[in-house]
C-alpha positions, 0 to 999 in steps of 0.5 A: 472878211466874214470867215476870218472873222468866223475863225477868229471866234471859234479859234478863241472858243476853242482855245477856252476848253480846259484839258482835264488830267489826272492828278496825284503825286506818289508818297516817297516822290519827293525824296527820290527825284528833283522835280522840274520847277514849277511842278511841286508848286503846281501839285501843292492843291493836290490832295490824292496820293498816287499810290491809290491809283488804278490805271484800269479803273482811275477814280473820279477824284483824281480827274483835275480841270486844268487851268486855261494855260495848261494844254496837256497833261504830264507824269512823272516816273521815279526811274528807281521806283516806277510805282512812285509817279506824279501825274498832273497837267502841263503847260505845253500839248506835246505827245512823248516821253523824255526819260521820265516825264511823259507828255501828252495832249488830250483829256486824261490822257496820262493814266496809263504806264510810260510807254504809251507815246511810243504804243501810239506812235508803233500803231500809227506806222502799222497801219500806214503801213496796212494802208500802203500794203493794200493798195 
């Protein structure tokens, strides 16, 4: 009973740690995609323009605490222009991409290009397959 107990509050204090995401939106973004409901309004606080942000030195100001709902992080590539992106933070922890959203779910995880679900996934495989291989 003691242990279910235990869990039951470190489940609850650990479900109380926000995710942090980056968080910009491209300039022409609007005029080029119909952005997924709820995402606009999610971006309205959002100050910072995609356009000033470096994947390889990301800038504090674009590091947003996500509320307490949110459990991962999202972008949104322009599939006719991938320099207009959105990034911010999602409802839903999932690591992939799906044509031009991708997904993922640990902290400021959604900084660099569009591919890295399916880099991590390709890693993975390689060295299961390194650790098959040296048995």
């Amino acid at each position: 009973m003691k242990v279910l107990a235990l869990i039951t509050v470190l489940s609850v204090l650990g479900a109380g740690q926000a995710i942090k995401c980056y968080s910009c939106i491209g300039n022409d973004l609007q005029k080029s995609l119909t952005l997924p409901e709820g995402i606009m309004e999610m971006l309205q606080g959002t100050v910072n323009s995609c356009d000033d942000f470096d994947p390889e030195k990301p800038m504090d100001k674009f590091v947003q605490e996500c509320p307490a709902f949110h459990q991962g992080c999202m972008k949104l590539t322009d599939p006719n222009n991938p320099e207009n992106v959105v990034r911010s933070c999602f409802v839903l922890p999932q690591d992939q991409c799906d044509g031009p959203m991708c997904y993922c779910s640990s902290d400021l995880c959604n900084g660099s290009g569009q591919a890295w679900p399916s880099v991590a996934a390709l890693l993975a495989g390689l060295a299961a397959a390194l650790a098959g291989a040296a048995r």
